[in-house]
KEPA-250143 format. One line per 5 residues: number of its first residue (from 1); their letters; for each residue x, y, z of C-alpha. Coordinates in Angstrom, 2 decimals. Layout:
BEGIN
NUM = A = X Y Z | ... .
END
This chain:
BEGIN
1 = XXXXX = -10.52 -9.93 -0.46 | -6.80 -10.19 0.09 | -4.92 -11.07 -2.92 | -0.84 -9.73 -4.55 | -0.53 -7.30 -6.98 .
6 = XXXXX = 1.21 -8.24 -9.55 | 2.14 -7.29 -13.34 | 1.61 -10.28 -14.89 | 0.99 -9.62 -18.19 | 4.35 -9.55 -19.69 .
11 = XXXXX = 5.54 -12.61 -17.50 | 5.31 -16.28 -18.32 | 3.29 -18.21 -15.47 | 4.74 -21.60 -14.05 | 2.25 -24.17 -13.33 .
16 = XXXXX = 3.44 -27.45 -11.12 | 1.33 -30.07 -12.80 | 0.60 -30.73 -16.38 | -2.63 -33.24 -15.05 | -6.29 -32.40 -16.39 .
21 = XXXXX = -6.33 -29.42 -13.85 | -3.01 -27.41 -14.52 | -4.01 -28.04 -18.38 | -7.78 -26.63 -16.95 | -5.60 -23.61 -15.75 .
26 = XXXXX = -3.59 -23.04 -18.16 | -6.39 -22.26 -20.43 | -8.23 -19.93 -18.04 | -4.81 -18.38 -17.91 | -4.65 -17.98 -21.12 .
31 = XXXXX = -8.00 -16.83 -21.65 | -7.72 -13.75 -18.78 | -4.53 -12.57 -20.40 | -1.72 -13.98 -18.41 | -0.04 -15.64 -21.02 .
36 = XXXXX = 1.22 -19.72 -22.08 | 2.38 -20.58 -19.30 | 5.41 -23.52 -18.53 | 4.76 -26.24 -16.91 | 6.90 -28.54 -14.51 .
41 = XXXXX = 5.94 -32.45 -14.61 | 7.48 -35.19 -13.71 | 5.66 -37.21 -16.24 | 4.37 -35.02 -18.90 | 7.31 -35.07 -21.86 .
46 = XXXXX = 6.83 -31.23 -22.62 | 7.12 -29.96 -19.25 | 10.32 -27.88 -18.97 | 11.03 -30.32 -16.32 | 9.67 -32.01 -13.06 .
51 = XXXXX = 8.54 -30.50 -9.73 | 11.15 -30.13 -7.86 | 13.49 -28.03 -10.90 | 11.50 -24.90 -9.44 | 14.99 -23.30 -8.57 .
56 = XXXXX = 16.82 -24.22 -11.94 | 17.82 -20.78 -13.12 | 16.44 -20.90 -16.35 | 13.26 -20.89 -15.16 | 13.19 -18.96 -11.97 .
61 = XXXXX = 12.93 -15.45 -12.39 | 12.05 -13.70 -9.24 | 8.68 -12.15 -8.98 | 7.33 -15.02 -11.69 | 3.68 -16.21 -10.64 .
66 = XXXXX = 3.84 -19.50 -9.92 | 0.48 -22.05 -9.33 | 0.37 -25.31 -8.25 | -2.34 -27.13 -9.81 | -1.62 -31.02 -8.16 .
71 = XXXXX = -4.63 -33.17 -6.65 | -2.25 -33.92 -3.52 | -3.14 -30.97 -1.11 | -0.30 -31.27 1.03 | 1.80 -31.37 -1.55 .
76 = XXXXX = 0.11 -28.41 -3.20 | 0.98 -26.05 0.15 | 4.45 -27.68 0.59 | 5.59 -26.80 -2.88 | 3.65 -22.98 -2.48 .
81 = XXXXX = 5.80 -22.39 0.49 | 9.29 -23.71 -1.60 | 8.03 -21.69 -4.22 | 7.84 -18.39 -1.95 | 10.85 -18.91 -0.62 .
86 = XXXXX = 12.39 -19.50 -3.84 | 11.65 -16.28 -4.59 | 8.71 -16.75 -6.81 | 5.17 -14.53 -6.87 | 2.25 -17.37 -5.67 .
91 = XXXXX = -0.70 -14.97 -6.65 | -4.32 -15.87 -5.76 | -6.26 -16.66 -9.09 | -9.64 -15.81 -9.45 | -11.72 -16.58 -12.76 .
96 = XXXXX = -13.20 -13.30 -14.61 | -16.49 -15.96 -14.73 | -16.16 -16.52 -10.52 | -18.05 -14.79 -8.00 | -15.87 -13.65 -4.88 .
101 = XXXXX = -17.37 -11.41 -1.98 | -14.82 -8.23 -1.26 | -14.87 -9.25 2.38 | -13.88 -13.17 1.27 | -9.67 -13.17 2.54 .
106 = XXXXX = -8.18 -15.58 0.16 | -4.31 -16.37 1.37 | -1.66 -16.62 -1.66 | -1.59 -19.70 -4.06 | -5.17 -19.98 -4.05 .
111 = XXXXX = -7.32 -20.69 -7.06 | -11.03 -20.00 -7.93 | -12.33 -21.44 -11.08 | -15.07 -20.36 -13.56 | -18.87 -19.97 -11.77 .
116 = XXXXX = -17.48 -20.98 -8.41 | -19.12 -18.99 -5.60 | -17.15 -17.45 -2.57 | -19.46 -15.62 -0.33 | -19.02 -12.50 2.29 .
121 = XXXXX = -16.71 -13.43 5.16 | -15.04 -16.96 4.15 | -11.41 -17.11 4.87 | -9.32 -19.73 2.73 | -6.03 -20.81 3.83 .
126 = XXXXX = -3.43 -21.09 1.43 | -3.44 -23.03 -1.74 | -6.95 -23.59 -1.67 | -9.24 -24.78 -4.95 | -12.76 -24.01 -5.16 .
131 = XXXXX = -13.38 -25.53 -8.48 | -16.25 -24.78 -11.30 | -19.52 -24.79 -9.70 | -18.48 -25.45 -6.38 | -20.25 -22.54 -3.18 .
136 = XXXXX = -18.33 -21.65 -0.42 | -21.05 -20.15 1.32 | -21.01 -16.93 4.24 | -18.58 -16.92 6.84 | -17.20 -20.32 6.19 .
141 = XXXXX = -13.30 -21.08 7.14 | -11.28 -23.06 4.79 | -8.04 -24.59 6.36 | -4.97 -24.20 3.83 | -4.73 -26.99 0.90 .
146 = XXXXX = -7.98 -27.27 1.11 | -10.10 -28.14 -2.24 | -13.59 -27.85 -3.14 | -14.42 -30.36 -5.93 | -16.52 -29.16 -9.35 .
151 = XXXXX = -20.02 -28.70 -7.35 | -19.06 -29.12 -3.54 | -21.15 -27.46 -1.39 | -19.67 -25.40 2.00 | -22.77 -23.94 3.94 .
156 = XXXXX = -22.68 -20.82 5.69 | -20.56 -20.95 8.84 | -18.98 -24.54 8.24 | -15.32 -25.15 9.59 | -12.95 -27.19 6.74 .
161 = XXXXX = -10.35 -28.89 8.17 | -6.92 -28.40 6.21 | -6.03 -30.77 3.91 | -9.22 -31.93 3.02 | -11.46 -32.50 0.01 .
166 = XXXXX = -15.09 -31.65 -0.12 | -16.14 -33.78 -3.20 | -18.08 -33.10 -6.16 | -21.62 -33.35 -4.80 | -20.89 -33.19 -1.38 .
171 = XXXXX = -22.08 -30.51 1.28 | -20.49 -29.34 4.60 | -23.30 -28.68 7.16 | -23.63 -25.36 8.93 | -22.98 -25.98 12.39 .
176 = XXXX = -26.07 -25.00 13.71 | -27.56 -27.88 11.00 | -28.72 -31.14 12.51 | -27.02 -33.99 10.89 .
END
């Protein structure tokens, strides 16, 4: 598994996206000792301010880890890429209560919630979600942006196409599967 060291514990997190899933975050966060973290919203009144203020100097601090927790996945890998080049950490996070395969290579920004299942060999592209519940099984290949909904199903071998959703319920065939 491929994820950045960082000391995070005496740093304040930024999450893009005060929505039901940054909030989701935040606690988890919270919860695995990374601390509150600030948010940036364009809609949420106590965000420290909207999405694109990433490079205001109050709240950049080089090094800070900084997830993007927005339902848009191109979006999501757009603003991980201004964020790295801002200068900012974009640390894979994995929940304490997730299981994740040492041979899985998880590319930075990418976030794996509570009892979600990563198996031996799968390769997510950056700013992937693999949300509660949801299996990405052996030797699968996740394209960057990529999100796995609260019990999606990827099957052993299956090819994800970047950008897309696998819904809650859903399963991705192996390709040697019939359809």
């Amino acid at each position: 598994m491929a994820f950045l060291e960082i000391s995070f514990h005496a740093k304040c997190p930024l999450i893009l996206g005060r929505g039901g899933f940054g909030t989701q975050l935040n606690d988890w966060l919270l919860d695995e000792g990374w601390g509150s973290a600030d948010f940036l919203d364009d809609n949420a009144p106590d965000a420290v301010g909207g999405l694109r203020d990433y490079p205001d100097p109050a709240i950049l601090h080089p090094g800070r880890p900084a997830f993007v927790a927005l339902g848009d996945n191109k979006l999501r890998v757009e603003l991980l890429q201004k964020l790295t080049a801002a200068g900012y950490a974009t640390p894979v996070f994995i929940s304490d209560a997730a299981s994740v395969s040492p041979s899985a290579v998880l590319e930075p920004g990418c976030i794996i919630m509570p009892r979600a299942y990563v198996g031996a060999g799968v390769h997510l592209g950056v700013g992937c979600i693999v949300n509660a519940g949801a299996i990405v099984d052996h030797d699968a290949a996740l394209g960057r942006g990529v999100h796995v909904a609260p019990g999606g199903i990827v099957k052993a071998g299956a090819v994800v196409a970047e950008y897309a959703k696998v819904d809650s319920g859903e399963v991705v065939r192996s390709p040697w599967e019939g359809r």
